[in-house]
C-alpha positions in Angstrom: -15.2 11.3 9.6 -16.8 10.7 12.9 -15.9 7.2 12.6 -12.3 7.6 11.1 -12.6 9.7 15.2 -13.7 6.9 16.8 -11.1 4.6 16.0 -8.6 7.7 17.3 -10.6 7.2 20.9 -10.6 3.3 20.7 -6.7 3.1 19.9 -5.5 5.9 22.1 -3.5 7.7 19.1 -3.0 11.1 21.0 -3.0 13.5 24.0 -4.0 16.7 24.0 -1.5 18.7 25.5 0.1 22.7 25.6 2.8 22.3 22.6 6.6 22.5 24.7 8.7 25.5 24.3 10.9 24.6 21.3 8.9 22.3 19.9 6.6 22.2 16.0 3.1 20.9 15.6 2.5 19.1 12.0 -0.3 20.1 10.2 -3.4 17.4 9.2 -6.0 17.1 6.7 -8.7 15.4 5.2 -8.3 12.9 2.7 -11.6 11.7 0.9 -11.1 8.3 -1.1 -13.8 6.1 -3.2 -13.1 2.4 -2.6 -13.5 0.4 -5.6 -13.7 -3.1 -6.4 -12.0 -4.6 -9.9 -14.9 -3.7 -12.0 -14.5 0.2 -10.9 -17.5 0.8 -8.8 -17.6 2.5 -5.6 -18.3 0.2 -2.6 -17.1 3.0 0.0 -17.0 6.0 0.9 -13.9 6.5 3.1 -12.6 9.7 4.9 -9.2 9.7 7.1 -7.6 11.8 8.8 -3.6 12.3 7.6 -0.5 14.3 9.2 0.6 16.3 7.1 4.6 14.3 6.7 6.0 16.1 4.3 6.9 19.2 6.7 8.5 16.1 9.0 12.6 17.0 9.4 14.7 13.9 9.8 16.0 13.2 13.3 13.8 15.1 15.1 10.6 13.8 14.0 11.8 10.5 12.5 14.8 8.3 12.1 13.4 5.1 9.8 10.4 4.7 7.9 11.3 2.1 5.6 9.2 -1.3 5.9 8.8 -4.5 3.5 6.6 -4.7 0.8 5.0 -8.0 -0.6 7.0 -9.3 -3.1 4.9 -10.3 -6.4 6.2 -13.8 -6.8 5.3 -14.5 -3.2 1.7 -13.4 -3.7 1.5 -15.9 -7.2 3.7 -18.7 -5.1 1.3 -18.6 -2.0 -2.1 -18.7 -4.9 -0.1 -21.1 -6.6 -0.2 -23.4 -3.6 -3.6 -22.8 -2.7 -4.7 -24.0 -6.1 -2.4 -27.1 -5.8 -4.0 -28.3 -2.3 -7.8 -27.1 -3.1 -8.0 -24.4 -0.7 -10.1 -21.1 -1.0 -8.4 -18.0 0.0 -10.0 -15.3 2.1 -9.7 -11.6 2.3 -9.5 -9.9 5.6 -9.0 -5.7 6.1 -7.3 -4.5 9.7 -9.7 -1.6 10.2 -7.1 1.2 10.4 -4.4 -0.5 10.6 -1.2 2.0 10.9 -3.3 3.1 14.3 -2.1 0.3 15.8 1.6 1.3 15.7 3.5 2.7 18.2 6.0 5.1 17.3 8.9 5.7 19.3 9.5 9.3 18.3 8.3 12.7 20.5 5.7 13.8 17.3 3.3 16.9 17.8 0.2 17.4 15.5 -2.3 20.1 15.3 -6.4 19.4 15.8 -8.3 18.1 13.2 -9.8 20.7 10.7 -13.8 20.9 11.6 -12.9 19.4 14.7 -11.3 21.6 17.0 -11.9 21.8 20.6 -13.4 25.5 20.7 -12.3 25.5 24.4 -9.0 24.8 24.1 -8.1 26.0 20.6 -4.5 26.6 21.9 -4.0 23.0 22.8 -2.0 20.2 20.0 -1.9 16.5 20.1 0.9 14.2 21.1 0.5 11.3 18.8 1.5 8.2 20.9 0.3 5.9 17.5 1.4 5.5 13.9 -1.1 8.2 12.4 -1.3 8.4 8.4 0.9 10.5 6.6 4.0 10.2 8.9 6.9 9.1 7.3 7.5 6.1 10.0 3.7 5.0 10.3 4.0 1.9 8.1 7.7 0.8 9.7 5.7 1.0 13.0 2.7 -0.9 12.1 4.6 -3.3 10.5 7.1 -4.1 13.7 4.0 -4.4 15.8 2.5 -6.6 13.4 5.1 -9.2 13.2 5.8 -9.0 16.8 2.1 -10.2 17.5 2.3 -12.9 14.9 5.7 -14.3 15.7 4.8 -14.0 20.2 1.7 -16.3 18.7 3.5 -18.5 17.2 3.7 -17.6 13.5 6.2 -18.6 11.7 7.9 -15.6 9.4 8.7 -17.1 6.0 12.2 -17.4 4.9 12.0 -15.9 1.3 9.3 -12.8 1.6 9.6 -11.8 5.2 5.5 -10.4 4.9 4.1 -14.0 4.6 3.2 -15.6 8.1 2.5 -19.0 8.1 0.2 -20.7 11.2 -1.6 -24.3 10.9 -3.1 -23.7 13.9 -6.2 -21.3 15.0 -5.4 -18.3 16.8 -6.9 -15.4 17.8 -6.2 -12.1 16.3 -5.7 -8.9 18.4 -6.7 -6.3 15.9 -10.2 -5.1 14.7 -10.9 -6.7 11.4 -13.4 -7.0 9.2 -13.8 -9.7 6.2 -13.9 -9.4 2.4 -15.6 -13.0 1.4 -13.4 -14.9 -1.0 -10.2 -13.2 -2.1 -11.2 -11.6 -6.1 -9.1 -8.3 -6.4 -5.7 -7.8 -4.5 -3.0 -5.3 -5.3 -3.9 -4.5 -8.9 -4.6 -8.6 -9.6 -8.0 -9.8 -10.3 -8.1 -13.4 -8.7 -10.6 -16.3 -9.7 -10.7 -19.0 -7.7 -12.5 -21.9 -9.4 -12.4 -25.6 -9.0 -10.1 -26.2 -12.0 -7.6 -23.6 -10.4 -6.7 -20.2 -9.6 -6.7 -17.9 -12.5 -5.3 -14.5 -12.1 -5.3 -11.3 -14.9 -4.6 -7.9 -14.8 -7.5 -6.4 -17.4 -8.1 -3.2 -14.9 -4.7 -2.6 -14.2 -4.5 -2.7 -17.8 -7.0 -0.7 -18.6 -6.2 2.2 -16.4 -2.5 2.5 -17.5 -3.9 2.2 -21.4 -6.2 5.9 -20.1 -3.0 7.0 -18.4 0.2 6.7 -20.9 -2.4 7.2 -23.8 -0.6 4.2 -24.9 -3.2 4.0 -28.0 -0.9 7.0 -29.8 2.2 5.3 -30.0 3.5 2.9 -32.5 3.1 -0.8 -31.8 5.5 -3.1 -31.6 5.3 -7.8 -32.0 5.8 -9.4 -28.6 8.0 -11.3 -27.6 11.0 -9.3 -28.9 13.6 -10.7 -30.9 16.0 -11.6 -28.3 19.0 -10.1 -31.2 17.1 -6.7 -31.8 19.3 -3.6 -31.2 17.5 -0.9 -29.7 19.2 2.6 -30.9 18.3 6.2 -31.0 15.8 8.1 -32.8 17.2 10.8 -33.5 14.1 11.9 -35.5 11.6 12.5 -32.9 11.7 14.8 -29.7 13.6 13.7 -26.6 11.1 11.6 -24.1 10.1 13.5 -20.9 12.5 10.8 -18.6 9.9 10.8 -15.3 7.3 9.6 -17.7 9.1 7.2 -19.3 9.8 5.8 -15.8 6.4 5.9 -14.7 5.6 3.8 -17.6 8.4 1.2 -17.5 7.4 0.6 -13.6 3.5 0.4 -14.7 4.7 -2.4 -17.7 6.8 -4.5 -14.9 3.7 -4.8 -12.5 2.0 -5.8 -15.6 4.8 -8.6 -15.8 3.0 -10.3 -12.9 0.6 -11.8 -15.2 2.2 -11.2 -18.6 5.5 -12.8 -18.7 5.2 -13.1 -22.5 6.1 -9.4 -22.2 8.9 -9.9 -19.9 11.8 -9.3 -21.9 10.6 -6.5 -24.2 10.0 -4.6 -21.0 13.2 -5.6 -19.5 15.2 -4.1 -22.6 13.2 -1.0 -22.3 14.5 -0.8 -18.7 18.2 0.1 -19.8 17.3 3.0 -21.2 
């Protein structure tokens, strides 16, 4: 906690100031998160410090908050290359990254909990950065990312618009740390050996097994006949519909390393 602090001092996130007549101060918490690595143990304890943005009202304390994701077939194109020309890819974390953001928006918060300035109890923050939890914190990180990259000359890719590409050296402005050789990423476990890249999804797996109880349903062959009509059962109870969503959207990340089951999951997806 003192540390997630630390990097609030270092990046200049906030003011304290008397909260202006008219104006709201969002609430923050405490979030406490084990990191784990893709055989499920711990490796870090983390605690950060989150606005509460939920209570956040649209136009007055944001206007956008959308920003791109990675795309999935970007992420296997870009390995996919690195396998083809021999290279080893490395892992690098920005060390609270959203802090870097700069929001544009007049955004009032109120003091940490355990933290509070006994002194000035009655004073609130003015967040000049992207703190986490408010609804335009990854939009804002992203923008200042991408402006760095591209004044540094990095060249945005034309199909995923998160890949940069550089062949040159160049130094980075944010406070990173490194990872060592790239072996879990976004649900994918990666091995890099000298035959290729191999990349599988057995934890991702695993934890969706434990979470849809999938072993209680019936089974059915894969791949599907692509002729098979799909109809009603009028037999059993109606399916809850928000958990048969949550489970389609688990099966088509599974997709990323499973396209044998690509078209099963895609007829599942009309209905």
């Amino acid at each position: 906690m003192q540390e997630e602090l630390l990097q609030f001092k270092l990046q200049k996130v906030w003011t304290p100031i008397d909260l202006p007549k008219g104006k709201r101060a969002i609430r923050t918490k405490w979030v406490y998160r084990n990191k784990k690595d893709e055989r499920g143990i711990v490796v870090r304890n983390k605690a950060r410090l989150v606005a509460q943005g939920y209570t956040q009202e649209e136009g007055i304390d944001y206007a956008e908050f959308f920003a791109p994701v990675a795309r999935i077939e970007a992420i296997r194109l870009f390995l996919a290359h690195a396998s083809f020309m021999g290279l080893i890819v490395y892992q690098m974390d920005v060390k609270s990254a959203f802090l870097y953001g700069t929001i544009e928006e007049e955004v009032y918060v109120c003091q940490p909990p355990s933290f509070e300035d006994l002194q000035f109890l009655d004073k609130v923050y003015k967040i000049e950065k992207a703190l986490y939890g408010l609804h335009q914190a990854s939009k804002a990180w992203y923008e200042t990312l991408s402006t760095y990259l591209l004044e540094n000359r990095y060249r945005r890719g034309n199909i995923d618009k998160t890949l940069f590409i550089k062949k040159d050296r160049g130094d980075i402005l944010f406070l990173m740390s490194s990872m060592g050789e790239l072996t879990f990423f976004l649900g994918l476990k990666v091995q890099q050996k000298e035959d290729g890249i191999f990349i599988s999804q057995d934890k991702y797996v695993a934890d969706i097994l434990k979470k849809f109880v999938f072993t209680t349903v019936k089974v059915a062959s894969t791949p599907i006949k692509t002729n098979k009509e799909l109809n009603t059962d009028e037999e059993v109870e109606d399916v809850d519909v928000h958990l048969y969503r949550s489970m389609i959207g688990s099966l088509m990340y599974l997709t990323a390393s499973r396209p044998d089951i690509m078209f099963a999951v895609c007829a599942c997806t009309r209905f």
